[in-house]
C-alpha positions as CSV (number, residue, x, y, z in Angstrom):
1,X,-29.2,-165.7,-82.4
2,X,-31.0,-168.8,-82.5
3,X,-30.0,-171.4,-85.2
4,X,-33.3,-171.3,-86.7
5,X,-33.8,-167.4,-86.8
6,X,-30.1,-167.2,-88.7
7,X,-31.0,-169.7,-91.4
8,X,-34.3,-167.8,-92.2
9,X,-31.9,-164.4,-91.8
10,X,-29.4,-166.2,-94.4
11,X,-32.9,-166.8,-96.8
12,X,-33.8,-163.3,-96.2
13,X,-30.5,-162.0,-97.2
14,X,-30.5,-164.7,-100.3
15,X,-33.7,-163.7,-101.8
16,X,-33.5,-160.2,-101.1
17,X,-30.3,-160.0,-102.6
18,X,-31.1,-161.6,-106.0
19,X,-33.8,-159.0,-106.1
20,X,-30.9,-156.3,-105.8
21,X,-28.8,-157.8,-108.1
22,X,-32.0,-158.0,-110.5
23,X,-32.2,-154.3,-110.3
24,X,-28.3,-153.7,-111.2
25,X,-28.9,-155.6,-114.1
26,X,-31.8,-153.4,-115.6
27,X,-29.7,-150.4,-115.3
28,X,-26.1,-152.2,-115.6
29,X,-27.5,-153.1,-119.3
30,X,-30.6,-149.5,-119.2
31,X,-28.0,-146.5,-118.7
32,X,-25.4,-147.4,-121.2
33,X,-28.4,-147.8,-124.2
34,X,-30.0,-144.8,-123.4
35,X,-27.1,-142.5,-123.3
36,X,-25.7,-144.0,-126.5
37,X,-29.1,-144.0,-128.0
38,X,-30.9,-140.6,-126.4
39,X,-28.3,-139.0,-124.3
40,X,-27.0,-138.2,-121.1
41,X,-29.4,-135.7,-120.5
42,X,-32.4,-138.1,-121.6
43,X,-30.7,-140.2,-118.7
44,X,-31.2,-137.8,-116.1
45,X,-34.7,-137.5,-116.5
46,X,-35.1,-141.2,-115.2
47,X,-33.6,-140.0,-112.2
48,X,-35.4,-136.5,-111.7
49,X,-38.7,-138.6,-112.1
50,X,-37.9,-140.3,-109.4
51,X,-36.3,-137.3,-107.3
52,X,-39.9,-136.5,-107.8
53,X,-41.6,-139.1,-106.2
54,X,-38.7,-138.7,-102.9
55,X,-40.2,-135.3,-102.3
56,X,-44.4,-137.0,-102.0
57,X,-42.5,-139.8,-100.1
58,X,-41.9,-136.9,-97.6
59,X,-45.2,-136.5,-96.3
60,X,-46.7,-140.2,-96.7
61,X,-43.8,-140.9,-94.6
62,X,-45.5,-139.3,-91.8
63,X,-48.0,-141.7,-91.5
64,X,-45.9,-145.3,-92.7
65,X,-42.8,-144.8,-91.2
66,X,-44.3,-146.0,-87.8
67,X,-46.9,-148.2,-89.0
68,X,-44.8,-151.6,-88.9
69,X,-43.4,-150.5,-85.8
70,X,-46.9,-150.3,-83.9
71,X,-48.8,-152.8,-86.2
72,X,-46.2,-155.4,-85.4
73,X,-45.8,-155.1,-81.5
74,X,-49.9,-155.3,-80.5
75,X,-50.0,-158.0,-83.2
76,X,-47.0,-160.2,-81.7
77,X,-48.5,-159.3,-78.0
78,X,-51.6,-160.6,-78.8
79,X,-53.9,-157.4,-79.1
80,X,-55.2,-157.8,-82.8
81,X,-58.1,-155.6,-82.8
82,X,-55.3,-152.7,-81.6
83,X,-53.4,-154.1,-84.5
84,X,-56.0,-154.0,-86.6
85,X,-57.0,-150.5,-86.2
86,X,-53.7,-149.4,-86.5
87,X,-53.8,-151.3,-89.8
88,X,-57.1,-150.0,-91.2
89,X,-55.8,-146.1,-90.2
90,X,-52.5,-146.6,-91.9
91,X,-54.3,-148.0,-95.0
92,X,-56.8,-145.5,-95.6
93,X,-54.8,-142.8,-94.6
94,X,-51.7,-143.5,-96.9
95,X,-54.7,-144.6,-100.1
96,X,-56.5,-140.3,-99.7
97,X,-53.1,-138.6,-99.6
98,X,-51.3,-141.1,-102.1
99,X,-53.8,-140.4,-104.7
100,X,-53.4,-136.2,-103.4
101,X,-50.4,-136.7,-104.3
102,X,-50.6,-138.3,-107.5
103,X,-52.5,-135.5,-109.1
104,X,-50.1,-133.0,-107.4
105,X,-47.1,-135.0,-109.3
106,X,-48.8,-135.3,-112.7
107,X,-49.7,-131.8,-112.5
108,X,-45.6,-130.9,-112.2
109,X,-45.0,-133.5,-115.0
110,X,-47.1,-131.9,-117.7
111,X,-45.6,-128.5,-116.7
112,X,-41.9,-129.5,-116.6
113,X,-40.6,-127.5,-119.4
114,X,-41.7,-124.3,-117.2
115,X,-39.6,-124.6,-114.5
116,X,-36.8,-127.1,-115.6
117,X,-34.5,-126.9,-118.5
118,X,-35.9,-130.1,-120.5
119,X,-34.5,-130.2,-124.3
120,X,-37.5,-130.1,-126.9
121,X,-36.4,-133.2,-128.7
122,X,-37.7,-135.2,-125.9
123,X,-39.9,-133.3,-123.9
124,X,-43.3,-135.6,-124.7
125,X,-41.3,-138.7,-123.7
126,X,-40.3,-137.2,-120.2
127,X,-43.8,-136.0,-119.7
128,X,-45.1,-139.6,-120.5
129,X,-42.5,-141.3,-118.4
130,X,-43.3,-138.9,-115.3
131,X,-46.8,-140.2,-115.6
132,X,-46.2,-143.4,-115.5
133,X,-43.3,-143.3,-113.1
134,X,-45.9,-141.2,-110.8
135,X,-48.9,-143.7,-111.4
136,X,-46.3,-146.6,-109.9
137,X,-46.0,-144.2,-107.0
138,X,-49.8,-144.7,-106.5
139,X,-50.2,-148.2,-106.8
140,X,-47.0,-149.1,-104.6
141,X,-47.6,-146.0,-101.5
142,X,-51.4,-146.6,-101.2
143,X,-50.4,-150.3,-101.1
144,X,-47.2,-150.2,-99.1
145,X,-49.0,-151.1,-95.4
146,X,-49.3,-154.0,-96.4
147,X,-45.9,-154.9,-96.4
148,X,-46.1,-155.0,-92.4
149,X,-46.9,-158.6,-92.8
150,X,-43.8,-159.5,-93.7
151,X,-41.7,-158.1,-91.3
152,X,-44.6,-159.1,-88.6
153,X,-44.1,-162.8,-89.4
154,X,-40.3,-162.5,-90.5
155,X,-41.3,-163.5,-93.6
156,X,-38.9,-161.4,-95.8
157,X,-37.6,-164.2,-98.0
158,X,-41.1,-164.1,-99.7
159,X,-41.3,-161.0,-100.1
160,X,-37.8,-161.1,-101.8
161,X,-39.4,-163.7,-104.1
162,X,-42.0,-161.3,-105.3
163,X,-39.2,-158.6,-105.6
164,X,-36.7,-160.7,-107.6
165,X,-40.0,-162.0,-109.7
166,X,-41.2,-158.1,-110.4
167,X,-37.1,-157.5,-111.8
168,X,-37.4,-160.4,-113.8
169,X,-40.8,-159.0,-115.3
170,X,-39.4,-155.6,-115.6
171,X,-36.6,-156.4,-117.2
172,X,-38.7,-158.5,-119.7
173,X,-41.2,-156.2,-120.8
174,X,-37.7,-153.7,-121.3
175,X,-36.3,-156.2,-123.1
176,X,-39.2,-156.2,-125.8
177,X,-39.9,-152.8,-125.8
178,X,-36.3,-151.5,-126.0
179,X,-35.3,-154.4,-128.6
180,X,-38.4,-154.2,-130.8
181,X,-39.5,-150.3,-130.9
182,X,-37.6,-147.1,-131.6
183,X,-36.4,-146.2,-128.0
184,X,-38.4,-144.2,-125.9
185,X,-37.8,-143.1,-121.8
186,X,-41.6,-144.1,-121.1
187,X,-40.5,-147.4,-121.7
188,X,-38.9,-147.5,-118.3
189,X,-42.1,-146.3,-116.9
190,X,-44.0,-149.0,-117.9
191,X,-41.6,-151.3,-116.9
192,X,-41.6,-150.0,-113.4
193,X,-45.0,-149.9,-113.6
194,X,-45.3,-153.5,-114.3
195,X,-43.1,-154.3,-111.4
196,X,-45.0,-152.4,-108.5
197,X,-48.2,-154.0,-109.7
198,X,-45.8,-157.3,-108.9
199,X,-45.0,-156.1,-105.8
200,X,-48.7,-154.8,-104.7
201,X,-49.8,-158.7,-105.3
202,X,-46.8,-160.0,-103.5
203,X,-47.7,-158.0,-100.5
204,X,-51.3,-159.1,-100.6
205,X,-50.5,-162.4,-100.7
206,X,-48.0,-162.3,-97.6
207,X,-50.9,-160.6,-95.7
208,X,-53.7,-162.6,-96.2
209,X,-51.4,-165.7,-95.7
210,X,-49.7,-165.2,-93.4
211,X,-51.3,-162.7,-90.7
212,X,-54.9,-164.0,-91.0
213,X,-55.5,-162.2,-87.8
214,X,-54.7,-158.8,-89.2
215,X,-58.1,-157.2,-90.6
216,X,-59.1,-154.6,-92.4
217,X,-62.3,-152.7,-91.6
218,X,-63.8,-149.1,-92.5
219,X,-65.1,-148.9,-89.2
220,X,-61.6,-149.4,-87.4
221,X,-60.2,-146.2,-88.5
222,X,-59.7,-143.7,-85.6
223,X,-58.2,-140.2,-86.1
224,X,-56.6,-141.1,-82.3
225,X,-54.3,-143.6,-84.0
226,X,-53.6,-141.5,-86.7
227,X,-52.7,-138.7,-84.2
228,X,-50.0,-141.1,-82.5
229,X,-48.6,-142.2,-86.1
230,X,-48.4,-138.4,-87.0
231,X,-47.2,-137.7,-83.6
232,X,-44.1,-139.3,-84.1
233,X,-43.8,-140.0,-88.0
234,X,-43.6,-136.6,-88.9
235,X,-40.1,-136.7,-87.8
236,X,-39.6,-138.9,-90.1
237,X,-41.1,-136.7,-92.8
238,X,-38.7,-133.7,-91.2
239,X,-36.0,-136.8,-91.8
240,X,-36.7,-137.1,-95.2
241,X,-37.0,-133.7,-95.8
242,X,-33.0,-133.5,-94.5
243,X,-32.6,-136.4,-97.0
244,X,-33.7,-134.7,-99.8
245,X,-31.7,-131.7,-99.4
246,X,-28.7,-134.0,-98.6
247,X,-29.0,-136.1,-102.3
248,X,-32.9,-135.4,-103.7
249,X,-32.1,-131.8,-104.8
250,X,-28.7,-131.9,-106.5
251,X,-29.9,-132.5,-110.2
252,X,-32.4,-129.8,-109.6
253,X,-29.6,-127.7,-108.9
254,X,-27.5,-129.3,-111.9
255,X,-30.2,-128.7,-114.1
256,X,-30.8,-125.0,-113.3
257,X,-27.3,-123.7,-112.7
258,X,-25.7,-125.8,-115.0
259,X,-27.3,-127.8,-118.0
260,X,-29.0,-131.2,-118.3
261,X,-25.9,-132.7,-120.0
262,X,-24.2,-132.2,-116.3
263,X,-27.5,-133.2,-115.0
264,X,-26.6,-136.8,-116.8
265,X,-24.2,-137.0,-115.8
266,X,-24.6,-137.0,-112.3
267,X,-27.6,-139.0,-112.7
268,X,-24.8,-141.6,-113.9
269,X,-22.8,-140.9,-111.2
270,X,-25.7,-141.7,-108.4
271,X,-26.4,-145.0,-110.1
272,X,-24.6,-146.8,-108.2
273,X,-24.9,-145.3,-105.3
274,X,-28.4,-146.0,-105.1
275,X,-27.2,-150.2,-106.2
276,X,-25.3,-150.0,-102.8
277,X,-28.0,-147.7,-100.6
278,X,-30.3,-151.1,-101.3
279,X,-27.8,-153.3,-100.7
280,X,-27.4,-151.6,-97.3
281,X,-31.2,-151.6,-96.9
282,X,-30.5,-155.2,-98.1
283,X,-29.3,-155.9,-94.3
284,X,-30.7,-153.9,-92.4
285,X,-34.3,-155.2,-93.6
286,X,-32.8,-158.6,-93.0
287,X,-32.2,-157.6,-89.4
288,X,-35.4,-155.0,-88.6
289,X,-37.5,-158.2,-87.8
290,X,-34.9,-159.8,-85.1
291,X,-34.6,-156.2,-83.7
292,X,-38.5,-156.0,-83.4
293,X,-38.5,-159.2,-81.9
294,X,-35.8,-158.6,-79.2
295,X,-37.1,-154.8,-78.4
296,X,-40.4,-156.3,-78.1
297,X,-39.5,-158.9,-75.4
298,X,-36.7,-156.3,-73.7
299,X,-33.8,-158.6,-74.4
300,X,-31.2,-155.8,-74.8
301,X,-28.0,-158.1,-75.2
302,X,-30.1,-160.0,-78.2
303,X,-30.8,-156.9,-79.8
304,X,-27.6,-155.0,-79.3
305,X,-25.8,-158.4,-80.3
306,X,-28.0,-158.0,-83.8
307,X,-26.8,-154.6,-84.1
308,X,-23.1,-155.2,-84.0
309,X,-23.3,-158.0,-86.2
310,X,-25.9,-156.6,-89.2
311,X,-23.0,-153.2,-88.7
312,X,-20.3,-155.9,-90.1
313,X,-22.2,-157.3,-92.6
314,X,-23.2,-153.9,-94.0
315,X,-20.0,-153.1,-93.8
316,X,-18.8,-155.8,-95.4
317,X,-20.6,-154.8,-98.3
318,X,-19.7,-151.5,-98.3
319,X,-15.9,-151.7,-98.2
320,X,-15.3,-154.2,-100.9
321,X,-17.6,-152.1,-103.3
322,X,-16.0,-148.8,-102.2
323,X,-12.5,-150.4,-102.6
324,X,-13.8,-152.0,-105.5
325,X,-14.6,-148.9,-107.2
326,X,-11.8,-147.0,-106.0
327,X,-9.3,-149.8,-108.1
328,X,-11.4,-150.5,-110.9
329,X,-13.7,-148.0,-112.1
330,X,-11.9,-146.4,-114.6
331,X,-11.5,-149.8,-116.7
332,X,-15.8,-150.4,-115.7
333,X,-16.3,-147.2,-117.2
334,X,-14.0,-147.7,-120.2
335,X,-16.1,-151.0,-121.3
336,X,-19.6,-149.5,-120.5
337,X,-20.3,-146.2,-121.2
338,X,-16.9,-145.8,-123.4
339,X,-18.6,-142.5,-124.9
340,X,-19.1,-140.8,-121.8
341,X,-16.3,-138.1,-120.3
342,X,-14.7,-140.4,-118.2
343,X,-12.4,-137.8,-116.9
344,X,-15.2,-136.2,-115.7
345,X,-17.1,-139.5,-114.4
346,X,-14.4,-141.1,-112.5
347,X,-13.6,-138.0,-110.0
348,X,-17.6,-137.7,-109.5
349,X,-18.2,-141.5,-108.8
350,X,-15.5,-141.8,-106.1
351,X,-16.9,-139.1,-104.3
352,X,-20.3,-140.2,-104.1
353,X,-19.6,-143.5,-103.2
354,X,-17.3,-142.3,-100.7
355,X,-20.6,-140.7,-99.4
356,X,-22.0,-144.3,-99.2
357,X,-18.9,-145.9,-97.2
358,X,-19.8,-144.1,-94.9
359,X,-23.2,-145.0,-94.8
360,X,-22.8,-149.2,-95.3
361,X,-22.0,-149.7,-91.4
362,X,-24.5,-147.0,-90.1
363,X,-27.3,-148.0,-92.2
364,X,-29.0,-150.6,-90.1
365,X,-28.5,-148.5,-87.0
366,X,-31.7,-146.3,-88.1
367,X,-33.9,-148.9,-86.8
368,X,-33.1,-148.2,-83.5
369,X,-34.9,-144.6,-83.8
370,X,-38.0,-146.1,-84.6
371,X,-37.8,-148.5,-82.0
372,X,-37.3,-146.4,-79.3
373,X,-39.4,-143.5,-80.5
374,X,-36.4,-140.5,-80.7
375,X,-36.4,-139.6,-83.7
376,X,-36.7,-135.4,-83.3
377,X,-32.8,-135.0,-82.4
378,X,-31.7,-136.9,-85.7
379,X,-34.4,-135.6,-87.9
380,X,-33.1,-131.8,-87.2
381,X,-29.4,-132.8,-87.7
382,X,-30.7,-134.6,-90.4
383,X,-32.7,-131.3,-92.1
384,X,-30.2,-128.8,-90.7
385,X,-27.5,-131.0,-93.1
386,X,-29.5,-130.8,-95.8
387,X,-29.5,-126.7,-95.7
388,X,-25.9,-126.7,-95.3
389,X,-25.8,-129.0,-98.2
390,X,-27.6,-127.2,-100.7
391,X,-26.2,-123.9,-99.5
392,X,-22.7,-125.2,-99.8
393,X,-23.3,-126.5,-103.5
394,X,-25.1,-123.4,-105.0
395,X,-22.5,-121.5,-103.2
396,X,-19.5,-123.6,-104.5
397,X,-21.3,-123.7,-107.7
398,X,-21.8,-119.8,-108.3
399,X,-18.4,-118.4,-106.9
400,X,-15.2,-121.6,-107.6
401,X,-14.4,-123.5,-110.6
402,X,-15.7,-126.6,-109.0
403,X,-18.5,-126.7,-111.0
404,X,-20.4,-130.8,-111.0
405,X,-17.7,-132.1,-108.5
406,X,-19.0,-129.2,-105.9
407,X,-22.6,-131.1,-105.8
408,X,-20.4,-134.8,-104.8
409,X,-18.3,-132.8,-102.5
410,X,-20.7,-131.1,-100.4
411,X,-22.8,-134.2,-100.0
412,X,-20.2,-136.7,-98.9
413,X,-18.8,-134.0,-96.5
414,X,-22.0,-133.4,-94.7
415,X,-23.3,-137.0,-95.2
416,X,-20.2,-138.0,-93.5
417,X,-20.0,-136.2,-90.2
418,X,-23.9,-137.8,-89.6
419,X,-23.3,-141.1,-89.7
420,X,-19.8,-140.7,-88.2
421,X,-20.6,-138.1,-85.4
422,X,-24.3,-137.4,-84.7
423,X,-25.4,-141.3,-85.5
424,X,-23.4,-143.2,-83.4
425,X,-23.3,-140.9,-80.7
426,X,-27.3,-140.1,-80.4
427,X,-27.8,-144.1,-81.1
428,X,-26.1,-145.2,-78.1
429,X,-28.0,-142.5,-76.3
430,X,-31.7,-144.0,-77.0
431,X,-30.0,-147.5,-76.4
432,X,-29.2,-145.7,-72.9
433,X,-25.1,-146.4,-73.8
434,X,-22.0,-144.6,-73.6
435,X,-21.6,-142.2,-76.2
436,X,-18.6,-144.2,-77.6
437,X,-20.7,-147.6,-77.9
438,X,-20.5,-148.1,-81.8
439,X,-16.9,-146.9,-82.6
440,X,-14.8,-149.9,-81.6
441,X,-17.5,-151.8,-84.6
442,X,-16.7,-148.8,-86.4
443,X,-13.1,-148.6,-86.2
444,X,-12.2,-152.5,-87.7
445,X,-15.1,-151.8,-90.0
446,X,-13.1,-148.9,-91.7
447,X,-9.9,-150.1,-90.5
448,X,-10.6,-153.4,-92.9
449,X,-11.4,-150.9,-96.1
450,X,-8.5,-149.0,-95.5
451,X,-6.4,-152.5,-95.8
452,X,-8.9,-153.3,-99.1
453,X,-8.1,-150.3,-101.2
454,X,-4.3,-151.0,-101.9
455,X,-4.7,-154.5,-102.1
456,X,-7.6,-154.2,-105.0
457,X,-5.5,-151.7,-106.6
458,X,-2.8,-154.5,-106.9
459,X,-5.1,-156.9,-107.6
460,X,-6.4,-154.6,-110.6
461,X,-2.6,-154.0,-111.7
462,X,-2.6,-157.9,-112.3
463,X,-4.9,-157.8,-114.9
464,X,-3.3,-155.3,-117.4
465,X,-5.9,-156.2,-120.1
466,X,-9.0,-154.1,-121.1
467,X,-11.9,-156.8,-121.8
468,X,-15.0,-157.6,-119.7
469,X,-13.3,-161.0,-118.9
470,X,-10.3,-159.2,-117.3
471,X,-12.5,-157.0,-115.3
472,X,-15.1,-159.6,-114.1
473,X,-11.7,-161.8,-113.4
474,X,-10.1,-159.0,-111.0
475,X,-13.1,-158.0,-109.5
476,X,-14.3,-161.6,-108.3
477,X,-10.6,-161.6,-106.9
478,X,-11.0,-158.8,-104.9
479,X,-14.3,-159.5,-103.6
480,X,-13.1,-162.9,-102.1
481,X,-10.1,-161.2,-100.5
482,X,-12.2,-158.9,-99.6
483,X,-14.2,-161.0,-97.4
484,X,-11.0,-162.8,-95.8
485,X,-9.8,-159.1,-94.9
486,X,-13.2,-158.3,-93.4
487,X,-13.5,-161.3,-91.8
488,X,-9.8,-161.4,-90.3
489,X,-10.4,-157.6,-89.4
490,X,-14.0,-156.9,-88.5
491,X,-15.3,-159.5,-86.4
492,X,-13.9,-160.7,-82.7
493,X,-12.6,-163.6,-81.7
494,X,-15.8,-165.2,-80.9
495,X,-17.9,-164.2,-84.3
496,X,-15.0,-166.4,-86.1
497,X,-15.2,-168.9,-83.4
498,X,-19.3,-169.0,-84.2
499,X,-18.9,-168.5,-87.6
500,X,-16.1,-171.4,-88.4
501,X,-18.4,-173.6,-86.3
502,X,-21.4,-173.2,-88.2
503,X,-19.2,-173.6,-91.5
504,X,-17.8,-177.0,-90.3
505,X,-21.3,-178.5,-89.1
506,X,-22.4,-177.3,-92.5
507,X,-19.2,-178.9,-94.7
């Protein structure tokens, strides 16, 4: 990696990280309020709405999921009318079914209470915050080609701008609805609202500035183009399909088997899992425009170079928050949401972040599928998961005392054998590598987490006392040892070698 390409990849991780942290913060200081103030249950319709919008993601993600992909390689070769085209049938494509969609969606929202268990006592607000949380959906899918541009011209850190500045707004307009008017849940529909019309102009803005050559035309639609993006993306939409059976149905199941209270509950639970899926994504978006770049100009030592290392910094991430939360959850949970069942939260947490450990290193690996094009095989392990998955928790559910913890379990074991067995195994394949490729990047990678778990648990033992300082104290100390263990475990000789180097030019 060039010097230049891995201080615009350290802005791109910068940016794009404040941005995550941004959206911690809304529901660090969001979930405790409302369950105090509304509920748990009221809590888990945030979530269902946007379980929601993950099942219309599965078929506009027929058409976008290749759209970068194809956009990006005729525009870097040169052919912009073929990029172009590719562009216009993406955009007027994804704007028809998006606003399908959107009338589908609203049509659920309004006739919630017939097929979900939804309290009385707030069944107008959920209806009002599916609408709004659905209307986002329209103005950020029809937009979301767009978007291309950034990854076209590697121009990420931008977008992170936008991101971090749509955050700031959202949490803003929160802020003064939450703090000046009886609390409502549509409030964090309009707050989301606010930041995907944030994100829509930020994505403008990077396309017009940045890929003047990329134009949009009526007349450059062709249903040939959309008959390749179909061709392949629908995989993708079989993909997400998998995904939604694997972690998109579970309060659905929750809701109907059990009771919206349990359904809060696991909404709480899945918060922050769904803080460390973006952090993952975090990376790997960092990295998708290197790995266009060298799969573009067939440099396969650059591109599986890029791979290894984006796998340890995912994984970095991954360990220190699944050791992190292994040691000092119980205390987080104590000082946030001290009116919660904590015996019941702690249990559920661990298992679903166990569920994304194993995701952290994996993660950016994905690209490689739409890079190459062979997406069918992992799709179908991906979808054939997802049955087992749902079959396992409504079985589990029905017929053991399990009860919430069988919706965790089911999903961390399934999740698990993909991205330990299938993933790395099928990746090397399309990479046209041995089967055993990834797991020697795999093995420090969860070798350095198993060191980090006792050690945060000491660390954790050395601050006895229950405050916010103590646990802010003990968690910044086991997030810098955490990086020392990572970094004396995960990476070879020559990554230190490089990275002390580029340190000591820098001090």
């Amino acid at each position: 990696m060039t010097e230049n390409k891995g201080k615009r990849l350290l802005l791109t991780l910068l940016t794009t990280g404040v941005a995550t942290l941004l959206a911690f913060g809304i529901n660090f200081f969001i979930t405790p309020f409302i369950t105090s103030r509304l509920g748990s249950d009221a809590y888990g319709f945030i979530n269902l709405s946007n379980t929601f919008v993950s099942y219309a993601l599965i078929g506009t993600t027929a058409i976008t999921s290749f759209a970068t992909r194809y956009i990006g390689i005729e525009y870097l070769q040169g052919n912009y009318e073929r990029s172009s085209r590719y562009f216009s049938t993406v955009l007027i494509s994804t704007g028809v079914f998006s606003v399908i969609l959107f009338v589908v969606l609203v049509a659920a929202g309004l006739n919630l209470d017939h097929f979900m268990n939804v309290p009385e006592r707030i069944l107008p607000d959920v209806q009002y915050l599916m609408i709004l949380v659905f209307f986002n959906f329209l103005v950020v899918n029809a937009s979301t080609c767009f978007s291309c541009s950034a990854y076209i011209e590697n121009k990420l850190s931008v977008f992170g701008l936008f991101q971090s500045a749509s955050y700031i707004i959202e949490s803003a307009l929160l802020l003064v609805l939450y703090g000046f008017f009886a609390p409502k849940l549509a409030y964090f529909g309009m707050g989301l609202l606010a930041a995907g019309l944030v994100v829509m102009a930020g994505n403008l803005y990077i396309f017009k500035r940045y890929t003047p050559m990329l134009k949009f035309s009526f007349k450059y639609f062709e249903f040939g183009y959309l008959k390749n993006l179909l061709a392949n993306g629908v995989w993708n939409s079989v993909n997400q399909l998998g995904n939604t059976l694997n972690s998109g149905l579970d309060l659905v199941v929750v809701n109907l088997m059990l009771n919206p209270i349990a359904m809060g509950q696991v909404a709480i639970s899945k918060t922050f899992s769904g803080v460390f899926s973006r952090l993952f994504q975090l990376v790997s978006t960092a990295f998708q425009p290197l790995f266009l770049d060298s799969y573009s100009k067939q440099d396969a030592d650059r591109l599986h170079s890029d791979l290894f290392l984006s796998m340890k910094l995912a994984g970095t991430i991954s360990n220190i928050l699944f050791a992190g939360f292994f040691a000092l959850c119980p205390l987080f949970y104590r000082l946030w949401i001290p009116d919660q069942d904590l015996t019941v939260l702690y249990p559920l947490t661990i298992l679903t972040v166990a569920c994304s450990a194993f995701e952290g290193p994996i993660n950016p690996l994905y690209y490689v599928y739409t890079l190459t094009v062979k997406n069918k095989v992992p799709c179908f392990v991906t979808l054939i998961g997802g049955v087992v998955n749902v079959a396992g928790m409504v079985l589990l559910i029905a017929f053991t005392d399990l009860g919430i913890y069988a919706v965790a379990l089911t999903t961390t074991v399934v999740m698990g054998f993909i991205n330990l067995v299938t993933n790395p195994i099928y990746i090397a394949y399309c990479l046209g590598q041995k089967p055993t490729f990834f797991y020697p990047t795999l093995g420090r990678v969860f070798l350095s987490c198993g060191v980090m778990c006792p050690l945060f648990t000491l660390i954790a033992n050395a601050f006895p006392s229950e405050s916010w300082i103590s646990f802010i104290s003990s968690a910044l100390v086991c997030a810098l040892a955490g990086c020392f263990v990572h970094f004396a475990i995960a990476f070879s000789r020559d990554e230190k070698r490089i990275i002390m180097r580029h340190f000591a030019r820098k001090v």
